[in-house]
LUMTORDO-951578 format. One line per field, with one value per residue (C-alpha): residue in three letters; x, y, z. Coordinates in steps of 0.02 Angstrom, whole numbers, plus 32768, in hexadecimal, padded with zeros to 4 digits. Last residue first. Layout:
# residues N
rest: [ALA,...]
c1: [X,...]
c2: [Y,...]
c3: [Z,...]
# end
This chain:
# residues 301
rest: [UNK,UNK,UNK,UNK,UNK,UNK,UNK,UNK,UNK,UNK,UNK,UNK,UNK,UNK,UNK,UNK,UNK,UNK,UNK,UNK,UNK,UNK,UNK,UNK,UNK,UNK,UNK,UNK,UNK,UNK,UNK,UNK,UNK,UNK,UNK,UNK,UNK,UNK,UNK,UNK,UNK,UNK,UNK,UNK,UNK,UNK,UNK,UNK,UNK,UNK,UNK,UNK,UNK,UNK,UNK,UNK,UNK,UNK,UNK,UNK,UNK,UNK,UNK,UNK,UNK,UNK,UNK,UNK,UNK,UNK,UNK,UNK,UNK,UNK,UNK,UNK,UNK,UNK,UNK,UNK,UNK,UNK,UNK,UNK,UNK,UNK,UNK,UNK,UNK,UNK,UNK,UNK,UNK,UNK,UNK,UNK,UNK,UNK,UNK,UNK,UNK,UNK,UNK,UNK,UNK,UNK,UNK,UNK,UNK,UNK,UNK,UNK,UNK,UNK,UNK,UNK,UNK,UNK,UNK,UNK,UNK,UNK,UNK,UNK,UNK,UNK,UNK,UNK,UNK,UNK,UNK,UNK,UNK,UNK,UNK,UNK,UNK,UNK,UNK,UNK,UNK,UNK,UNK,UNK,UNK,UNK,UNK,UNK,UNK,UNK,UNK,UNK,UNK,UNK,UNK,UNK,UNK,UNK,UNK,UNK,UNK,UNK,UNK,UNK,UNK,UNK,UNK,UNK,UNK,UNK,UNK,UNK,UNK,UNK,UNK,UNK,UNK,UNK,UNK,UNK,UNK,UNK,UNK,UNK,UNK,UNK,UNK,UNK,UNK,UNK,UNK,UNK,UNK,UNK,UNK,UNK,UNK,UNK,UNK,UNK,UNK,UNK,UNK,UNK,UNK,UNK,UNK,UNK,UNK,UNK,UNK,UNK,UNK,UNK,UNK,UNK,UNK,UNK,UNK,UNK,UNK,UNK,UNK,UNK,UNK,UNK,UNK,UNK,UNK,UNK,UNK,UNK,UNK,UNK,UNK,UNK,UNK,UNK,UNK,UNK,UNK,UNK,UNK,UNK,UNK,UNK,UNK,UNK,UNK,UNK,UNK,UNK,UNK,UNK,UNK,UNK,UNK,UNK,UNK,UNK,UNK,UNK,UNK,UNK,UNK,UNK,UNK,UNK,UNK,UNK,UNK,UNK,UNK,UNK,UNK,UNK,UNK,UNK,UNK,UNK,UNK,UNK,UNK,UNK,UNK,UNK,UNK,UNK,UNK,UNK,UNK,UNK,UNK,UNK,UNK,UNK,UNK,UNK,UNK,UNK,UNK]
c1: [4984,49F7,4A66,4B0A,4B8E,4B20,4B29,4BC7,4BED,4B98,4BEB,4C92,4C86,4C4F,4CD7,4D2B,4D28,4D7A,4E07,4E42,4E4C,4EB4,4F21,4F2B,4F5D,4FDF,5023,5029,5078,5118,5117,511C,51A6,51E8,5189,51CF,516D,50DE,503F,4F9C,4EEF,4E88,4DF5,4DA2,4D4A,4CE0,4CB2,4C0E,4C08,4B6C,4ACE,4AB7,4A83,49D6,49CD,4940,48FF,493E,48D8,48FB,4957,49EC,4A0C,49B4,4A20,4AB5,4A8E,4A4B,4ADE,4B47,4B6D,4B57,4C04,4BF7,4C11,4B95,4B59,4AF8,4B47,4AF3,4A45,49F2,49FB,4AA3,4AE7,4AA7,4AE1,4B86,4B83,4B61,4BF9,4C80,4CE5,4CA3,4D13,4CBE,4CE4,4CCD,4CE0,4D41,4DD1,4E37,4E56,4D96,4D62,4DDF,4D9F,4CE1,4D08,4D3F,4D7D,4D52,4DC2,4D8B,4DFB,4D9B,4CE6,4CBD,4C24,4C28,4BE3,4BC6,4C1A,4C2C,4BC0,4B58,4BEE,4C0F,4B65,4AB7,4AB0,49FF,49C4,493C,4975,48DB,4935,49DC,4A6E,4AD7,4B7C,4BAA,4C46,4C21,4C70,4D02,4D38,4DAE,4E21,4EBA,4F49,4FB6,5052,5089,5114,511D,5068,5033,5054,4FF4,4F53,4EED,4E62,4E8A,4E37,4EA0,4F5B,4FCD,505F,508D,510F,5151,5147,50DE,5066,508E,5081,4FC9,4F8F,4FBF,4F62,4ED2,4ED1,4EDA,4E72,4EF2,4EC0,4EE9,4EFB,4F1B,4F6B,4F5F,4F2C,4E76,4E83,4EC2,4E55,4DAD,4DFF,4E23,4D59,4D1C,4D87,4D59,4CB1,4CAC,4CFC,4C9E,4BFB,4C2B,4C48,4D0A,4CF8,4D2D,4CCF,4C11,4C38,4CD6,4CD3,4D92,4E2E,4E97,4F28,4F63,4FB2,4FEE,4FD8,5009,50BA,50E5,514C,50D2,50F2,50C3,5156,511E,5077,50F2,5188,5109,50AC,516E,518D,50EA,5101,51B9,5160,50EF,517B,51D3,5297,530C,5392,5428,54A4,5459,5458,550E,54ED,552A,54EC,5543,54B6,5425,5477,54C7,5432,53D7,5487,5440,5385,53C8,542D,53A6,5323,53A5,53C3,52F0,52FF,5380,533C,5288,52F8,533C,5294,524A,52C0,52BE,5204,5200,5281,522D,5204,5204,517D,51D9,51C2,5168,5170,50EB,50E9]
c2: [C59F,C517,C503,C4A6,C53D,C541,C496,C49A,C530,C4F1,C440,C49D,C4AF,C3FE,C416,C374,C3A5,C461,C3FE,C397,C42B,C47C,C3F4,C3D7,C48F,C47F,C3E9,C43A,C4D6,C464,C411,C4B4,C519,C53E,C52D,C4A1,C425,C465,C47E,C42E,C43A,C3C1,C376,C2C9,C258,C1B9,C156,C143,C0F6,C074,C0A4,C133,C1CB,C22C,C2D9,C35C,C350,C3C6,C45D,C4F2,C48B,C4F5,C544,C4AF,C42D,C46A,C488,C3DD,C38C,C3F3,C375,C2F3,C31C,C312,C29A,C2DE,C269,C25F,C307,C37D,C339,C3E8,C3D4,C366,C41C,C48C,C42C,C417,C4ED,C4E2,C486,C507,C536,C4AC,C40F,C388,C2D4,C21F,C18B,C0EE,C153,C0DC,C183,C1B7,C10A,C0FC,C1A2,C166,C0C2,C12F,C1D3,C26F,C312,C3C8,C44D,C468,C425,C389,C33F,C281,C245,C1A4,C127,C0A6,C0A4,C01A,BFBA,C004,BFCA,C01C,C09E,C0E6,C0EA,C15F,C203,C252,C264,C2A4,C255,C24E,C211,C203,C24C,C222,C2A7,C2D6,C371,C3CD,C325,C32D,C39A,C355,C37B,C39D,C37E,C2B4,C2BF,C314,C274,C213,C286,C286,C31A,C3CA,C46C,C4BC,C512,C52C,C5AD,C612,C617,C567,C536,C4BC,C546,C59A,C4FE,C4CF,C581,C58A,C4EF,C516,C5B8,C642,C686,C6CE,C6C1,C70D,C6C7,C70E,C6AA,C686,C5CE,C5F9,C65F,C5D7,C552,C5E8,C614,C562,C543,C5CB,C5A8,C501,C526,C5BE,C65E,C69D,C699,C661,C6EE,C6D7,C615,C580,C4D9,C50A,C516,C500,C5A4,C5DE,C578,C5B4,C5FA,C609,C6B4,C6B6,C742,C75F,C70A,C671,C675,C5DE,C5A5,C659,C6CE,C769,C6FC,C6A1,C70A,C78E,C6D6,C6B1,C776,C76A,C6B6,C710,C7B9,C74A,C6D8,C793,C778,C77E,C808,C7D5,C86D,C893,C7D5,C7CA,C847,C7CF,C7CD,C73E,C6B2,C701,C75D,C6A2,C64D,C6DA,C6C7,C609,C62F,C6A2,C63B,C5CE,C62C,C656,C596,C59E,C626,C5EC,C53C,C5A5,C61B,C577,C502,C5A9,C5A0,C4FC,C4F0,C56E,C537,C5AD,C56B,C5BD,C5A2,C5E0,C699,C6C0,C76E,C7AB,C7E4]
c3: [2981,2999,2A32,2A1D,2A54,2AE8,2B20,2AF3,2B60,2BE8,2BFC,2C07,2CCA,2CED,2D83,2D54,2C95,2CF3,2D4C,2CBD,2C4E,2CDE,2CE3,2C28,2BFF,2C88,2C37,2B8B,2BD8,2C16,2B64,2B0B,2B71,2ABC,2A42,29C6,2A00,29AA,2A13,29FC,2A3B,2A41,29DB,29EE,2983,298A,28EC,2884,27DA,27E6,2833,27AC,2806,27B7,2784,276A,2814,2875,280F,2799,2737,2723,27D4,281B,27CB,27FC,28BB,28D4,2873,28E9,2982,2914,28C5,27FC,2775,26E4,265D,25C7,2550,24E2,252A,2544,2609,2612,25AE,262C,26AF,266D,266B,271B,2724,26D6,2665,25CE,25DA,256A,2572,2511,258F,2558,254C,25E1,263D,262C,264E,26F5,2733,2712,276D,2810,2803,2791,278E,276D,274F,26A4,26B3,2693,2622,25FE,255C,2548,24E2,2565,260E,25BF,25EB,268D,26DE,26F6,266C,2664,25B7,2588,25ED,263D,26D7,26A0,26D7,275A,278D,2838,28B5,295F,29E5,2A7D,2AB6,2AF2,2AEA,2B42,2AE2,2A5D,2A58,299D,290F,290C,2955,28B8,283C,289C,28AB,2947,292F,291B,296D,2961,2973,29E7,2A41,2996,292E,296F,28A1,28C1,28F8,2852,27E9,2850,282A,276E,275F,2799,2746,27E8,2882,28E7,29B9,2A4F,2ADC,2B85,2C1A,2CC7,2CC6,2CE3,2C44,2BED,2C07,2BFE,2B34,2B0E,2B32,2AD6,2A47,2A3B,2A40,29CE,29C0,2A5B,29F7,2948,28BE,28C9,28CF,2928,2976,2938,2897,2866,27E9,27F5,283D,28D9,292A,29F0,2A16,2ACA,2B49,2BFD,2BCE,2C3E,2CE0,2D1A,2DBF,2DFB,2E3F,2E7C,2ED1,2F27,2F53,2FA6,3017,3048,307A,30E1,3138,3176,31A3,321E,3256,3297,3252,32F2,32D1,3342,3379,341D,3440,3476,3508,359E,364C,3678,3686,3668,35C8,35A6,359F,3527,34BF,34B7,3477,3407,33A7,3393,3360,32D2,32B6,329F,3229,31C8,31BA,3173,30F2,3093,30AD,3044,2FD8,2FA2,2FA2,2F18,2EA5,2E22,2D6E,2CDE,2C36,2B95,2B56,2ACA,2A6F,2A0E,2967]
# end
């Protein structure tokens, strides 16, 4: 296993203000025993050693880049979930969206990830556990915040509900929502009114391994409803329709949702990484730098 080693940082500026006043009282010095050589043809500069200011910007440029503002290790092991199609996956391109997009965050910050593609469950004890630096992608959950920092959002999407097309009742408010059948994959959460009607038990469930399975079952009428991100409803119902249009949104049941990564407070130099992750997150979504990969990450063939 690897070895972590907290986040260290160098009084830099200290230093260097340190090393500049001694240069400039060493100036100094000299300036006056010059005086005096004039004066009484003294040697008492033979014995000073004046720095050269180019050697002195050199050995403040070597301290620099030998000591980065990050003393972090070169790689970090990060875990994940299987099957999250298009966000995380060992078959996905990259590892998926998410992945994609941790992997360029931390690479610009100097660091190599690696990644152990676990249970969901076993990966979120064993990140909580300050095993390893993070784990995602997880949306806001109370009880994790107690354990977890939460990153910025990496990105940011509309949950719906679908159902099939040819279906003979469309649901159009919660109370015709009741008794159906909602398909959700294991490690998959709902939000919104369909969250609150699965807690509440007035929505029946069924938790096959993964969603393209729910597809397959919304398709031959084993269940009525899937609650999936928009930003893969396309992609789901093309692999097992054979066309986009197999599925229609309800207009009720749709929420916003955002993923992050997290990191237990229990890792050391955690909070300090968190912030750097954030800064160069910010910097990239200002750049429109991650807009490629989920366009890419989106495409359907």
């Amino acid at each position: 296993m690897l070895h972590k080693r907290p986040i260290i940082f160098h009084p830099f500026f200290s230093w260097s203000k340190t090393v500049l006043s001694r240069q400039i009282h060493t100036r100094q010095i000299l300036s006056s025993c010059r005086a005096k050589w004039i004066d009484s043809n003294q040697v008492c500069c033979r014995k000073i050693n004046v720095i050269p200011l180019s050697f002195f910007l050199l050995s403040v440029t070597i301290f620099w880049l030998s000591h980065d503002t990050i003393a972090a290790p070169e790689r970090v092991v990060l875990t994940t979930g299987y099957n999250y199609s298009p966000y995380t996956g060992e078959q996905l391109p990259e590892g998926g969206m998410v992945t994609e997009i941790i992997t360029t965050v931390l690479e610009n910050m100097g660091l190599e990830p690696e990644y152990r593609r676990l249970p969901w469950k076993r990966a979120l004890r064993e990140a909580e556990e300050g095993r390893w630096l993070g784990t995602f992608p997880w949306e806001p959950r109370t009880e994790l915040k107690k354990s977890f920092l939460y990153s910025d959002p990496i990105i940011v999407f509309d949950t719906k509900t679908y159902v099939d097309v040819n279906a003979t009742q469309i649901p159009d408010s919660p109370k015709s929502l009741e008794g159906k059948k909602l398909c959700l994959p294991l490690g998959h959460r709902t939000y919104g009114l369909i969250g609150d009607m699965v807690e509440a038990g007035t929505l029946l469930t069924t938790s096959p391994g993964s969603m393209v399975q729910c597809f397959k079952q919304l398709k031959s009428g084993r269940v009525d409803l899937v609650s999936v991100s928009s930003m893969v409803a396309r992609q789901y119902t093309k692999q097992v329709y054979g066309y986009v249009d197999g599925v229609q949104s309800l207009k009720i049941a749709a929420t916003r949702t955002t993923f992050h990564l997290i990191i237990s407070k229990r890792y050391p130099g955690g909070k300090k990484l968190m912030n750097f992750f954030n800064a160069e997150l910010e910097r990239m979504q200002a750049l429109n730098a991650l807009a490629p990969i989920v366009e890419r990450h989106l495409w359907v063939r």
